[in-house]
C-alpha positions in Angstrom: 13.8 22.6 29.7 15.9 19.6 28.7 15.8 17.2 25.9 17.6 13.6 26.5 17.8 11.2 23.6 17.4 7.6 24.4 17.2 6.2 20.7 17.1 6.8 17.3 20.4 9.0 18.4 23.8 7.6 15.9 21.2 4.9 14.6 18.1 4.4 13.1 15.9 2.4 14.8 14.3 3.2 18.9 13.1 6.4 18.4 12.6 7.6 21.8 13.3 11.5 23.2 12.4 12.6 27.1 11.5 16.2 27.2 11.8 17.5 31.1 10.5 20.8 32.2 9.3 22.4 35.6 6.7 20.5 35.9 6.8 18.2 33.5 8.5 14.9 31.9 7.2 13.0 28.6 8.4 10.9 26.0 8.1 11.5 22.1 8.3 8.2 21.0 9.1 4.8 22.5 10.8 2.5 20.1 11.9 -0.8 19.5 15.1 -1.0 18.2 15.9 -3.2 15.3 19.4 -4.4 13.6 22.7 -5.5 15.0 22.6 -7.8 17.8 24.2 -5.2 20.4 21.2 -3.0 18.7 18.3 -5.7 20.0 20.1 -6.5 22.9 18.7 -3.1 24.3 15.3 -4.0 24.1 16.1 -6.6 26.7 17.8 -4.4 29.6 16.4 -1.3 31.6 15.2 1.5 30.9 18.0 4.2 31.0 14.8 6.0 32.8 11.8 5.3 35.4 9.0 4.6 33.1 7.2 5.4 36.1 8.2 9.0 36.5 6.8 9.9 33.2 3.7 11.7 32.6 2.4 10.8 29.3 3.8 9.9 25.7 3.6 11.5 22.2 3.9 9.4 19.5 4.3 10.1 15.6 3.3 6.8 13.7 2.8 3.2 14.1 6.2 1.9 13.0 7.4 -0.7 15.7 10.6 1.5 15.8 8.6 4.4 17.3 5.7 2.8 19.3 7.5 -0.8 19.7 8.8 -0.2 23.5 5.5 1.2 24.7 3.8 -1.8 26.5 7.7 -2.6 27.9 7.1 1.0 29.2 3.6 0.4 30.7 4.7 -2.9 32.0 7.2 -1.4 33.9 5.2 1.3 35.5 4.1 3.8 33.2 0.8 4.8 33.6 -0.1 7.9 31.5 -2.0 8.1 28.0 -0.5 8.0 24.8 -1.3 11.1 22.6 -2.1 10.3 18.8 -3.9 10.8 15.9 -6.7 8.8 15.5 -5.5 6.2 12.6 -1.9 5.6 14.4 -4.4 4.4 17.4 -6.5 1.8 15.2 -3.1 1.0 13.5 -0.9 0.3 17.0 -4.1 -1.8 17.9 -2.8 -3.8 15.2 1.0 -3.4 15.1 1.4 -3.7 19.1 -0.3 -7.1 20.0 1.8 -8.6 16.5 4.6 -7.7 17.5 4.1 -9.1 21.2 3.2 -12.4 19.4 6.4 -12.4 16.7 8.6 -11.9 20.3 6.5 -14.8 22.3 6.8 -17.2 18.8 10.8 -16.2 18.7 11.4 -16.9 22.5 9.7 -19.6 22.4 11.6 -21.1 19.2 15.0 -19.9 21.0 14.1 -21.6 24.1 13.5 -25.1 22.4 17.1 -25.0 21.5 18.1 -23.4 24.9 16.1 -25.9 27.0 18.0 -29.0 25.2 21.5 -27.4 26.2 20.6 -26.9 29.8 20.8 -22.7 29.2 19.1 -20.4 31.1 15.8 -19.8 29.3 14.3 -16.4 27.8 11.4 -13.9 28.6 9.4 -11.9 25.6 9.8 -8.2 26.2 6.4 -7.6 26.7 3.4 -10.3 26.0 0.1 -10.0 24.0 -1.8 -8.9 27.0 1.0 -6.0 27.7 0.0 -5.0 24.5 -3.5 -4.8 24.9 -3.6 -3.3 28.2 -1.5 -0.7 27.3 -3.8 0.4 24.2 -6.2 1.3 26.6 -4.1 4.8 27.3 -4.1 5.3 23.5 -6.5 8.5 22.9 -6.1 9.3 19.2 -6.3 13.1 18.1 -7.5 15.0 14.5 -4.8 16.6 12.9 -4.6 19.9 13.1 -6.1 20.1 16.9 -4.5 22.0 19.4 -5.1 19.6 22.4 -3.8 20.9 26.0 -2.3 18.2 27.7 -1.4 20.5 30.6 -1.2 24.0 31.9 2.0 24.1 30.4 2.0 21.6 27.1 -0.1 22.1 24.5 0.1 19.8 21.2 -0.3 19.5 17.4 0.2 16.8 15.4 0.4 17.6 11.8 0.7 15.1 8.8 4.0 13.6 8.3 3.3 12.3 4.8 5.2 8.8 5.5 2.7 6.5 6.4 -1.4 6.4 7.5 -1.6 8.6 10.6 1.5 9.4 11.0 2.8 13.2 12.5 4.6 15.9 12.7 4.6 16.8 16.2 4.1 20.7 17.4 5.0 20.6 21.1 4.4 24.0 22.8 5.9 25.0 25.9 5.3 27.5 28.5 8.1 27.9 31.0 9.3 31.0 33.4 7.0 33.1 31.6 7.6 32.1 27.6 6.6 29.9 25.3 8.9 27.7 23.5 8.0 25.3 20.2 9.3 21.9 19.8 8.9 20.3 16.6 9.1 16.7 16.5 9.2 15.1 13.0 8.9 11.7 13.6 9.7 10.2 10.2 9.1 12.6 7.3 7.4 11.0 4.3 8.7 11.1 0.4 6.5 13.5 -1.6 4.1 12.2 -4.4 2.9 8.7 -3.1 -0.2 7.1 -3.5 -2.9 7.2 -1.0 -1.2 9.6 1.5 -0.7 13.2 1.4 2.9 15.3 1.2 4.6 16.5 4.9 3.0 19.3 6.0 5.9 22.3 5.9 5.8 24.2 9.5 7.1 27.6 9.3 8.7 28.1 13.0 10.2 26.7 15.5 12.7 27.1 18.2 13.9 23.6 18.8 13.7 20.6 15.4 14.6 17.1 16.0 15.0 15.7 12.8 15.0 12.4 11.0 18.2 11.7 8.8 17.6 8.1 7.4 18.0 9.1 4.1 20.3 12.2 4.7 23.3 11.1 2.2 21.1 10.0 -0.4 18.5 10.7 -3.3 15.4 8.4 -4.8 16.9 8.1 -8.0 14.8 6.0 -9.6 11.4 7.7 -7.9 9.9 8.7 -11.4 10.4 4.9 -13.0 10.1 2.7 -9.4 6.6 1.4 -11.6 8.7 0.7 -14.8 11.6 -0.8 -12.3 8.6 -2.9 -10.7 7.4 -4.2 -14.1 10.2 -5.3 -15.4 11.6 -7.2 -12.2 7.6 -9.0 -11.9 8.2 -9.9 -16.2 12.0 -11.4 -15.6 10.6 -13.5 -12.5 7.5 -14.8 -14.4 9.5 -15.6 -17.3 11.6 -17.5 -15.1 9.2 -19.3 -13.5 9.9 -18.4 -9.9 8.4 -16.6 -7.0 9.0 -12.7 -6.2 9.5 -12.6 -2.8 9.2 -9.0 -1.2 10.0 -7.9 2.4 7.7 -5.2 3.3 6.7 -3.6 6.5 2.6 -4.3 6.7 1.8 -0.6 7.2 1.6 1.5 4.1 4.1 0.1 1.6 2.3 -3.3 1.5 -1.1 -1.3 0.4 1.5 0.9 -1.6 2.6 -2.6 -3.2 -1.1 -3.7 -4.1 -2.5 -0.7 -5.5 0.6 -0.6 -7.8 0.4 -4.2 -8.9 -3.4 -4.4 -8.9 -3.0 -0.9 -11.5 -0.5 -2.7 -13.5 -2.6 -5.4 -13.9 -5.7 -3.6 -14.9 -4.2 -1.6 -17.3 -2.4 -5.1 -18.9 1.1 -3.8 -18.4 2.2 -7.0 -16.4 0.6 -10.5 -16.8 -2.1 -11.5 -14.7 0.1 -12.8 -11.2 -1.4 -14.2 -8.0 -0.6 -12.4 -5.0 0.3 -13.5 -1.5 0.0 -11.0 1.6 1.2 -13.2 4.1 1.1 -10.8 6.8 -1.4 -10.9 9.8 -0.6 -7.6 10.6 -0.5 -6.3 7.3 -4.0 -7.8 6.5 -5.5 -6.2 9.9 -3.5 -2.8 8.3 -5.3 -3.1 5.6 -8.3 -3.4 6.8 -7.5 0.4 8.9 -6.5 1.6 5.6 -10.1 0.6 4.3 -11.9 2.0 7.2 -9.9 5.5 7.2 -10.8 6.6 3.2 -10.8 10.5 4.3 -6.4 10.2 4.9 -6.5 9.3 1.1 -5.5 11.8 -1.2 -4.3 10.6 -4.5 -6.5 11.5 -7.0 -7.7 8.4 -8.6 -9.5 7.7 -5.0 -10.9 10.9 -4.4 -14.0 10.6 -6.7 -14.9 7.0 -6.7 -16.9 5.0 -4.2 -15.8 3.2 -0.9 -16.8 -0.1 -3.0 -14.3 1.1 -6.2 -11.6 1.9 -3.6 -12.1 -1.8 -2.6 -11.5 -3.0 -5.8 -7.4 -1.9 -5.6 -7.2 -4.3 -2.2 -9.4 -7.3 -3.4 -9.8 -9.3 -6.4 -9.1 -12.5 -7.5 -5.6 -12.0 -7.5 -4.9 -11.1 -4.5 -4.9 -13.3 -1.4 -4.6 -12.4 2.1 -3.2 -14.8 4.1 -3.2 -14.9 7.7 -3.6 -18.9 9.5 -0.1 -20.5 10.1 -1.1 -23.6 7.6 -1.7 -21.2 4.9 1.7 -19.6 4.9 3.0 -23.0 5.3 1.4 -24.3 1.9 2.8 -20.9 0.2 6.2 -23.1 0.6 5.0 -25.2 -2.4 3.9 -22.3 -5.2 5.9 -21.1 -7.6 5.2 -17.9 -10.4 3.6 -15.8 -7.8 4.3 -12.7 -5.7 4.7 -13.2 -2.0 4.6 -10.2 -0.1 5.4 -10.5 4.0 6.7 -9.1 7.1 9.6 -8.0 8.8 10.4 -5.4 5.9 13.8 -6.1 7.1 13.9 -9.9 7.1 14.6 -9.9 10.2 11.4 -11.5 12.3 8.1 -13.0 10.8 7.1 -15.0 8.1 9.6 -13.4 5.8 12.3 -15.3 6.9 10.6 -18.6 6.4 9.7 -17.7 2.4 13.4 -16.2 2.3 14.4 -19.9 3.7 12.9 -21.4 0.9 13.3 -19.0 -2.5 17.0 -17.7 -2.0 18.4 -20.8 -3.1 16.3 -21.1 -6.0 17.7 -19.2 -8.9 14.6 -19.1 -10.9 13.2 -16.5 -7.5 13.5 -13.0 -7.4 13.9 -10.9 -4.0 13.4 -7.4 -4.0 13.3 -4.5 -1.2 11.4 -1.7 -1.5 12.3 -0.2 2.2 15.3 0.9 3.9 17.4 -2.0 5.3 18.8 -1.0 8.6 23.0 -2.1 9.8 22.7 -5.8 11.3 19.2 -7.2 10.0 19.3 -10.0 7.6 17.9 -7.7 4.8 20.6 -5.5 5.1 23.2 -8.9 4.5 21.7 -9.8 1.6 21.8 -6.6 -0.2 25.3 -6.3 0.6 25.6 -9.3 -1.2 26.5 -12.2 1.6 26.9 -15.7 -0.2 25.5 -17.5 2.2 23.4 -17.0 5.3 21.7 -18.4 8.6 18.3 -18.6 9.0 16.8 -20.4 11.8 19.8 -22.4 11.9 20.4 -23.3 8.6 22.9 -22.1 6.1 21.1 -20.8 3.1 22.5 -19.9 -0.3 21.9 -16.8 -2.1 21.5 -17.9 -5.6 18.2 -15.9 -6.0 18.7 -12.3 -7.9 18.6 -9.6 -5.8 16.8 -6.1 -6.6 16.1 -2.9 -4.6 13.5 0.1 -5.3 14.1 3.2 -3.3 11.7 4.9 -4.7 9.0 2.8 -2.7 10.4 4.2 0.6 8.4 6.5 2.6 11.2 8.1 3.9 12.2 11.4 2.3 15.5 11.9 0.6 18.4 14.2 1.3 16.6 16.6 -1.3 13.8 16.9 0.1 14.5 17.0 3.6 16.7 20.0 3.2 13.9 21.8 0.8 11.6 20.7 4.3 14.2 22.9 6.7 14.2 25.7 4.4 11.0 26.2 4.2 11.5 27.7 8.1 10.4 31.5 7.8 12.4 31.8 10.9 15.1 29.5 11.2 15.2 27.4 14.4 17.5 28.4 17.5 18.4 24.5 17.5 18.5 21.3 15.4 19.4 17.9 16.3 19.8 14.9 13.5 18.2 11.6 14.9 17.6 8.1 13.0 20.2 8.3 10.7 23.3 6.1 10.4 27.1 7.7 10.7 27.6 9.3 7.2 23.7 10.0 6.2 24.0 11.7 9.5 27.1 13.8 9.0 26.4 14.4 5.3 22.9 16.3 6.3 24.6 18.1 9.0 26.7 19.6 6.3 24.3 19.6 4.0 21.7 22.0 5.9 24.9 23.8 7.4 25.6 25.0 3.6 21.8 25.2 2.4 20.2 26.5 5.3 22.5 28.1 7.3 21.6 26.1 10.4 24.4 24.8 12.3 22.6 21.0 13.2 24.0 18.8 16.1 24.1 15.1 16.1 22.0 13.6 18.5 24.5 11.5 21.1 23.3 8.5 22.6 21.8 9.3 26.1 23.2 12.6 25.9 21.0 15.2 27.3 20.6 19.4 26.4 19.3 21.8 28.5 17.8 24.4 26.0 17.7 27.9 27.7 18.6 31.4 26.3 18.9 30.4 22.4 21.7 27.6 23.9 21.7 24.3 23.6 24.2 23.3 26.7 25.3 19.9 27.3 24.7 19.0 30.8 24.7 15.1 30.6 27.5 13.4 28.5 26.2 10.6 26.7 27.0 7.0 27.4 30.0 5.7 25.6 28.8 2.8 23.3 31.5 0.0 23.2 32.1 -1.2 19.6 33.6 -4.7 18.6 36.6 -5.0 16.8 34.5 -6.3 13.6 31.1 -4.9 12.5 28.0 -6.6 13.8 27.4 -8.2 11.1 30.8 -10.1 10.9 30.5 -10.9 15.0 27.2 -12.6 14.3 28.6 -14.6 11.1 31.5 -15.6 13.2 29.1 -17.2 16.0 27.2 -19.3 13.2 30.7 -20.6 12.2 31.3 -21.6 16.0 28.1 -23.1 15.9 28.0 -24.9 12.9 32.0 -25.9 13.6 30.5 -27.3 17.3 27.4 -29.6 15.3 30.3 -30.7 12.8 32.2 -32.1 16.0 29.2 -33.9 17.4 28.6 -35.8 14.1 29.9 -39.4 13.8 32.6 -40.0 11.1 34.4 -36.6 11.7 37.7 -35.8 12.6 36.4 -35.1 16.1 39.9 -33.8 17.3 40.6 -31.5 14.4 37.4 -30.3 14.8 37.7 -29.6 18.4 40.7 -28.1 17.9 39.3 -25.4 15.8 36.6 -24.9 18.1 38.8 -24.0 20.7 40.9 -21.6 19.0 37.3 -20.1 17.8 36.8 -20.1 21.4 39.6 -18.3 22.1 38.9 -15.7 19.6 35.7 -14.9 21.1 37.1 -14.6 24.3 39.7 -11.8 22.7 36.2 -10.4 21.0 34.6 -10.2 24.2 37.2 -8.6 26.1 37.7 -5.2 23.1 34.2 -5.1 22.7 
């Protein structure tokens, strides 16, 4: 049996893992991967595998970074089913065709600009239809089940905790005579949020792979994110100004409403219209109402479905989902705007970013993790100034984050999750982590646990035989620039802004194209390291 890691390995976005045995070859996972631009660039090329050759898919959750690459997979030639539970199905029937229409709105956008210079012109990944065709292989599971995929593969999916649906995924293999367990946690879920139960703690195993996103760090301010979240909503009504938050549309946008809707009821913040400009997230929303048995908080689980409504409606809270209607959100101020990407980096988010960061009376605050590249990540690292949609914006709005929204559990309790192991695992690989949460676990559940963890390599692949986790395919060597990705892409917007400068009349147009060509030049030298 062999285990080859094609995302999520040294990063944290792209989860996607091929397990190959006699007779068999599946993914767990298929991912879209999200940050840098040498990050997205790889949901353009080939797949490092036949999609083809494979025989059927597992999947964890809805997240695009886990299910985003499946209708690139089916257009390409996959044609097995996707194994699920039952809410990730209705959810990806959401998620899936949205993000389809976010790539065919950004190509299309892209190819405006590349049409007028004479460039070659782009293709979406995948298109609505993909999408939809592909979620006709989607058969959703009960967790819990034992479902026999084939003679040899029998699965469990077991609640993650991190958002509605999502897994834990008990892969059980029979091979020359034994029986092996993989465990596949997809992303493990912080304990005591609303709606959604804590991860289910499995008690053996012979192989782990692991999630690490939060592997060097602890929610800190978990026990006061609602007094946090009261206080930021007071400042930015007292200023006058909007409180823009970035949130992904599945779970911590319902986490989001329920909180403020509470707060509101119990008079702790002001009255304070709310925007969920979202299509995706209103369609989520809509899954979350139609799924009330996956809720487990206590103040839903003795009211009616009509009083559970209540949280998500009101006349407060406004759902907004026609492009004009997100447009006229441009002109509000004193409200709470709540939209996708949940890392600013595709959607309508970037358009309300656009036009609140500037304004010092707004507020922006993250309540997710931000991955290395995306524009979320930029602003929490405090960038002055940046580009969005070809326009240099400043940052003059305050800038806030809440960990203790995330649905990702910290360092803390992921090492309490491995050591709850009755029998400690023969193997343990660390995937969707960055470099130091990553190495810090790996020492961390070294020390605690007494597991000696490997770092998932890019590519790399294990044959797992005999209690040995062998190396048999090196991993590709990634090439890295001589400046973080972040710096590479601000460099390009100084090119570009540098080359518009030169074609405006009353310029110094040879100074200017001067310094373009020694930009030019640079990039050349940029080019050739990286």
């Amino acid at each position: 049996m062999k285990i080859q890691f094609f995302g999520a390995a040294e990063t944290v976005t792209g989860s996607c893992f091929m397990v190959t045995t006699e007779q068999e070859k599946f993914l767990v996972d298929c991912g879209l991967f999200q940050g840098s631009k040498d990050l997205k660039e790889r949901n353009y090329g080939d797949f490092a595998f036949n999609p083809a050759e494979v025989d059927f898919i597992l999947l964890t959750h809805a997240h695009v970074d886990h299910c985003g690459l499946i209708p690139k997979a089916y257009k390409h030639g996959f044609a097995g089913k996707i194994y699920t539970t039952i809410a990730t199905k209705e959810l990806c029937g959401v998620v899936l065709p949205d993000s389809a229409h976010i790539q065919e709105m950004e190509v299309e956008r892209k190819n405006r600009k590349l049409a007028r210079s004479g460039a070659e012109l782009l293709e979406p990944i995948y298109t609505v239809n993909d999408a939809k065709e592909c979620l006709k292989r989607f058969i959703g599971q009960k967790y819990e089940e034992e479902i026999v995929i084939t003679p040899n593969v029998t699965v469990r999916f077991e609640d993650a905790g991190h958002i509605l649906g999502s897994a834990i995924i008990e892969v059980f293999i029979k091979e020359a005579g034994e029986e092996k367990k993989l465990v596949f946690t997809g992303d493990i879920g912080n304990i005591n949020q609303p709606i959604i139960d804590d991860p289910t703690i499995i008690k053996q195993a012979d192989v782990v792979v692991m999630e690490s996103t939060y592997g060097n760090r602890y929610h800190i301010e978990a026990e006061n994110k609602l007094e946090t979240l009261a206080r930021i909503v007071k400042t930015t009504q007292k200023k006058g100004g909007n409180l823009v938050i970035p949130s992904f549309a599945v779970e911590r946008t319902q986490d989001l409403i329920f909180h403020l809707q509470v707060m509101m009821k119990e008079g702790v913040i002001d009255p304070v219209d709310i925007y969920i400009d979202s299509p995706m997230a209103v369609e989520a929303t809509k899954v979350f109402l139609d799924n009330p048995e996956f809720f487990t908080d206590e103040v839903f689980c003795n009211i009616s479905d009509a009083e559970c409504r209540e949280y998500f409606e009101g006349p407060h809270i406004n759902y907004v989902t026609a492009v004009e209607g997100s447009i006229a959100l441009n002109k509000i101020k004193g409200a709470i705007i709540i939209s996708a990407s949940g890392m600013a980096d595709a959607g309508r988010i970037k358009h309300h970013l656009k036009h609140n960061l500037w304004r010092r009376e707004s507020t922006v605050l993250f309540v997710g993790y931000q991955a290395q590249g995306t524009l979320g990540r930029r602003i929490l690292e405090g960038e002055k100034k940046v580009r969005i949609h070809g326009e240099e914006i400043a940052v003059k709005a305050d800038i806030f984050r809440i960990d203790g929204f995330s649905s990702h559990a910290d360092q803390r309790a992921l090492v309490e999750w491995v050591n709850n192991f009755e029998k400690k695992p023969s193997h343990l690989f660390l995937v969707h982590g960055e470099g130091e949460a990553l190495s810090t676990l790996q020492r961390v559940i070294e020390q605690e646990a007494g597991i000696a963890a490997k770092i998932a390599e890019y590519q790399a692949e294990y044959e797992i035989e005999d209690g040995v986790a062998a190396k048999v395919k090196e991993p590709v060597t990634v090439k890295e620039s001589l400046v973080m990705p972040e710096l590479a892409d601000s460099f390009r917007n100084i090119q570009e802004k540098i080359r518009d400068m030169a074609n405006m009349p009353g310029k110094d147009v040879r100074k200017l194209q001067y310094l373009l060509a020694q930009l030019n030049e640079i990039e050349r030298e940029l080019n050739r390291a990286g």
